[in-house]
Backbone as numpy.savetxt, mean C-alpha at the origin, in Angstrom:
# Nx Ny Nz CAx CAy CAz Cx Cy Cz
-25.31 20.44 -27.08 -23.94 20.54 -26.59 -23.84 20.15 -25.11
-25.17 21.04 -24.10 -24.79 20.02 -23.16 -25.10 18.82 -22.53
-25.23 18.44 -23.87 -26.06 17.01 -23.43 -24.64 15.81 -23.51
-23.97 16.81 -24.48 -22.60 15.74 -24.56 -21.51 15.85 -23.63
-21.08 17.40 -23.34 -20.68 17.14 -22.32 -21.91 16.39 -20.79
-22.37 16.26 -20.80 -22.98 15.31 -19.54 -22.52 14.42 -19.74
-23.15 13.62 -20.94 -22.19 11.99 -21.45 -21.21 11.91 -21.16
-20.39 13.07 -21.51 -18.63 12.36 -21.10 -18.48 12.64 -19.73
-18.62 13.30 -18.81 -18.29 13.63 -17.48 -19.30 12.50 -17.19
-20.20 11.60 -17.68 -20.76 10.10 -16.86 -19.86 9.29 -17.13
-19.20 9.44 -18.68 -18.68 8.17 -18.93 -17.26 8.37 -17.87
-16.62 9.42 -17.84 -15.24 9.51 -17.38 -16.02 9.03 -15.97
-16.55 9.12 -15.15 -17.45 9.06 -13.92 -16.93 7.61 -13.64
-17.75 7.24 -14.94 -18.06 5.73 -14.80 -16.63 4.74 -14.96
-15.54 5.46 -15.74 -14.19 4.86 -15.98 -13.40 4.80 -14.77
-13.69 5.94 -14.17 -12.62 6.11 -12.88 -13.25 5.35 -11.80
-14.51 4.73 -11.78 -15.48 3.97 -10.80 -15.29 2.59 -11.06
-14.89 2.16 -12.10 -14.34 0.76 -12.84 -13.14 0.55 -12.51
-12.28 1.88 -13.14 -10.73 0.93 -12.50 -10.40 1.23 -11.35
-11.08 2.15 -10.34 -10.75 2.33 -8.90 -11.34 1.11 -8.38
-12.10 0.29 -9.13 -13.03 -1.19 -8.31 -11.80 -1.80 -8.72
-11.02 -2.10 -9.83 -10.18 -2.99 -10.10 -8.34 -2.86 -9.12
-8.79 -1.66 -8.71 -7.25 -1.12 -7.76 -7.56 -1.83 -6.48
-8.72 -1.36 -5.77 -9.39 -2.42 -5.04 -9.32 -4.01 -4.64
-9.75 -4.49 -5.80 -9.81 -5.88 -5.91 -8.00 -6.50 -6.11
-6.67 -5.43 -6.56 -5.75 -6.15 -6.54 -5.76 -5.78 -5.23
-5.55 -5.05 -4.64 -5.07 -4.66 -3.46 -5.61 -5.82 -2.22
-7.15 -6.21 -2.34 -7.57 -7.41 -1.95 -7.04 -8.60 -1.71
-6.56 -9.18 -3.35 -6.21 -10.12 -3.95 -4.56 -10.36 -3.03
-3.69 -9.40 -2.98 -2.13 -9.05 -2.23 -3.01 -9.59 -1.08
-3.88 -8.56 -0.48 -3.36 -9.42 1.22 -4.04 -10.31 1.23
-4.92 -11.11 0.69 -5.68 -12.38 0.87 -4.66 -12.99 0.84
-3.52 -12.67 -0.62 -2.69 -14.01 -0.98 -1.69 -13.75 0.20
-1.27 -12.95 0.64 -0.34 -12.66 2.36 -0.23 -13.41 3.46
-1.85 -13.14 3.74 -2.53 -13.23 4.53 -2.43 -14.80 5.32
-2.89 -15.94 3.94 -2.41 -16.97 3.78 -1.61 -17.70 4.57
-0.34 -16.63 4.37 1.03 -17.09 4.56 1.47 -16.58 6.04
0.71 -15.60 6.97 0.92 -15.62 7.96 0.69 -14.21 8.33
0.89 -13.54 9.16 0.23 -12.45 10.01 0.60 -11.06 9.16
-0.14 -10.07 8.71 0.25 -9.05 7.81 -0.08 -7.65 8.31
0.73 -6.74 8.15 0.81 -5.46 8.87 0.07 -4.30 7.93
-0.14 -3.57 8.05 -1.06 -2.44 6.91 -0.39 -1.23 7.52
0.54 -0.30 6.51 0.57 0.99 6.85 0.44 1.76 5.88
-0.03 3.30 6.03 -0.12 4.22 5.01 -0.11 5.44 5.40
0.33 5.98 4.11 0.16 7.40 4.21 -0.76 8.13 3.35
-1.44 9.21 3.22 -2.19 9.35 2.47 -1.55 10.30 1.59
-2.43 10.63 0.32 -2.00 11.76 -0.22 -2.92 12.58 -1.07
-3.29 13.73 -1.12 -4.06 14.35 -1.25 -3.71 15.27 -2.84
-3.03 15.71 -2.82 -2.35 15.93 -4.30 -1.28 15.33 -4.64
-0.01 14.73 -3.83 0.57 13.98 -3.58 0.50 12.23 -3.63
1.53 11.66 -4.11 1.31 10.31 -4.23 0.86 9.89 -2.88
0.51 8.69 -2.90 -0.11 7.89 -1.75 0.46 6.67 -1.78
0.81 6.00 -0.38 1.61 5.26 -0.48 0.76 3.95 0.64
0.49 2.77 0.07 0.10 1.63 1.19 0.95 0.38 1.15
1.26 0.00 2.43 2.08 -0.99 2.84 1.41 -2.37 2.89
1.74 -3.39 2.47 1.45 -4.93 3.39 2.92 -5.23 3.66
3.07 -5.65 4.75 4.18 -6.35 5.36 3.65 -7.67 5.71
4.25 -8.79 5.67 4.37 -10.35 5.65 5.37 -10.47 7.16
4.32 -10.86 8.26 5.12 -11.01 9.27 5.81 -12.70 9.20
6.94 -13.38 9.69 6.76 -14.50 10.53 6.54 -14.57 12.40
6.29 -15.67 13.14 6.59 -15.71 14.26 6.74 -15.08 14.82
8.61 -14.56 14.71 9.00 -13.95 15.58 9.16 -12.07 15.16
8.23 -11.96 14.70 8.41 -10.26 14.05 9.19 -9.79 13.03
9.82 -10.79 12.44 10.30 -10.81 11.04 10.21 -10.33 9.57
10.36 -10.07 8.84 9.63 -8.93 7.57 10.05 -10.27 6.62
8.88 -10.74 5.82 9.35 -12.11 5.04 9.10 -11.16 3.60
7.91 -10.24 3.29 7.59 -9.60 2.31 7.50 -8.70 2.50
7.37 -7.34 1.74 6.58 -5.94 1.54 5.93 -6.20 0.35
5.16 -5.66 0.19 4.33 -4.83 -1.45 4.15 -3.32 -0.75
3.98 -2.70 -1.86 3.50 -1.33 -1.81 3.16 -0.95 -3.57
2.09 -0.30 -2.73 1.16 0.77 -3.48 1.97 2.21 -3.76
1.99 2.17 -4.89 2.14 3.84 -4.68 2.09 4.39 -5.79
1.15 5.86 -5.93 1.05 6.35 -6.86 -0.21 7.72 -6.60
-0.96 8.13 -7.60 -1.73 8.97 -7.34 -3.46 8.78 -8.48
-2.94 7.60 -9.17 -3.62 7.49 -9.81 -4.59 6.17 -9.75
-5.69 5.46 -10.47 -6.43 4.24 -9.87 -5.43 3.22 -10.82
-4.64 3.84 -11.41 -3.31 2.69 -12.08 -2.54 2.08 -10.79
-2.06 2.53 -10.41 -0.82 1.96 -8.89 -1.69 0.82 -8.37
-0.40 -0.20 -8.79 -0.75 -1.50 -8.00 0.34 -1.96 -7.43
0.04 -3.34 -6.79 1.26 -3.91 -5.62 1.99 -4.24 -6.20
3.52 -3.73 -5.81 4.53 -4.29 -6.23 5.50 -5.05 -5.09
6.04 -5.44 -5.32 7.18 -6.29 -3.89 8.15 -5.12 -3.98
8.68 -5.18 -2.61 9.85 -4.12 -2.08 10.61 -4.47 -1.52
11.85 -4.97 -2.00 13.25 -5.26 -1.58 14.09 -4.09 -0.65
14.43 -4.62 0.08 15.30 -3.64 1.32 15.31 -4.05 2.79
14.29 -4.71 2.99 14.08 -5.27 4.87 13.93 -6.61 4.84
14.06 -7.61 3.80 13.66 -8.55 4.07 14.64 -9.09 5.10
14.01 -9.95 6.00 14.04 -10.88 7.38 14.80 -9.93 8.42
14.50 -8.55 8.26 14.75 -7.66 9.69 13.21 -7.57 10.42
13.81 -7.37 11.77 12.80 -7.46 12.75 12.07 -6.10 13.10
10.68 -6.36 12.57 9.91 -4.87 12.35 10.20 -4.09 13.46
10.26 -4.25 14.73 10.15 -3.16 15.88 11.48 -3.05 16.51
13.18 -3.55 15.52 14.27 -2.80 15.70 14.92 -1.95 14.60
13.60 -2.06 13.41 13.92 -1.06 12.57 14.63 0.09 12.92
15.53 0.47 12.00 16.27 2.24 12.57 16.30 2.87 11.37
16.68 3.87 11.67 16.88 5.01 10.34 17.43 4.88 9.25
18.53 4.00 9.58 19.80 3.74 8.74 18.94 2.43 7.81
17.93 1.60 8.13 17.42 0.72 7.41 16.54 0.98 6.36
16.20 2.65 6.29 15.01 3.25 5.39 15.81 4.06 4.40
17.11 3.94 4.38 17.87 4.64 3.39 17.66 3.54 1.90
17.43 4.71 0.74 16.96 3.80 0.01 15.51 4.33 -0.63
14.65 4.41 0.86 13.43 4.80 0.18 12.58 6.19 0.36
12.03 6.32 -0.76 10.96 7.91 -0.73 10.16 7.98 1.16
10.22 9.69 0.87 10.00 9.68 2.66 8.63 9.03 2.31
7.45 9.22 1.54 6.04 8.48 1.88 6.26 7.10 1.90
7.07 6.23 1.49 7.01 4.87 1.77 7.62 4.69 3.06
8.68 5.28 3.80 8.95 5.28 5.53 7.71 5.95 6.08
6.91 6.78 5.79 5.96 6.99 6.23 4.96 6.45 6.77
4.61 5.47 5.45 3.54 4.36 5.58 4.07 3.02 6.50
5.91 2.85 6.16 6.09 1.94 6.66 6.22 2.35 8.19
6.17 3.19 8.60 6.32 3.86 10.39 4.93 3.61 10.82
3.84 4.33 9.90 2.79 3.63 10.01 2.40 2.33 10.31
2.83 1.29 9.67 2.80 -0.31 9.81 2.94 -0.42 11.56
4.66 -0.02 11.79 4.40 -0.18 12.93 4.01 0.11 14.17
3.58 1.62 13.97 2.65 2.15 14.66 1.39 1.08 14.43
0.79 0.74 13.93 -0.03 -0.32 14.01 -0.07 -1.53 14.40
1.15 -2.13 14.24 1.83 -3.38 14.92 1.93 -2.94 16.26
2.20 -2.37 16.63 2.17 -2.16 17.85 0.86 -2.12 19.00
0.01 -1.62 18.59 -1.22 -0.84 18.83 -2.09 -2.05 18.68
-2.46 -2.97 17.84 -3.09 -4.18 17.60 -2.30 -5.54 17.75
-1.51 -5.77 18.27 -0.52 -6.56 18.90 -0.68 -6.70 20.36
């Protein structure tokens, strides 16, 4: 008996070690393909029992928001999706009134972004 439960607590081991490599590799795959296209911002929030939320923002030139994706979820399922709401506003005159719309962890992550834009800029 406990030889089988061992087996399954390897195999589940081994499932959640597979598709957390494959959450990974999209998440990769988003900002490589971003990346590409011009200067990209990373923000997040974490979450601990709570969903978790990660940003790519698609800068142009002049500080412009051309894309979002976001992550969000709690599980090694959540992958990038695109996020409609800021496109071609200028990341560092964002205001309050521009985050209406979205869950507080995605302003979170996205405050994050530019706390980072800022800071590595």
């Amino acid at each position: 008996m406990l030889w089988i439960v061992l087996i399954m607590l390897g195999a589940a081991w081994t499932l959640q070690s597979l598709l957390g490599y494959i959450q990974i590799k999209d998440f990769n795959n988003n900002f490589n393909e971003m990346r590409k296209r011009g200067k990209v911002v990373i923000g997040k929030e974490k979450g601990k029992l709570k969903a978790g939320t990660i940003i790519l923002m698609l800068l142009d030139n002049n500080c412009r928001i051309k894309e979002i994706r976001r992550m969000y979820g709690i599980s090694v399922f959540a992958r990038m999706k695109t996020l409609k709401g800021l496109d071609n506003k200028c990341l560092l005159e964002l205001s309050d009134k521009d985050f209406n719309g979205f869950d507080k962890y995605t302003i979170k992550a996205i405050e994050d972004a530019i706390k980072n834009y800022k800071q590595f800029n």
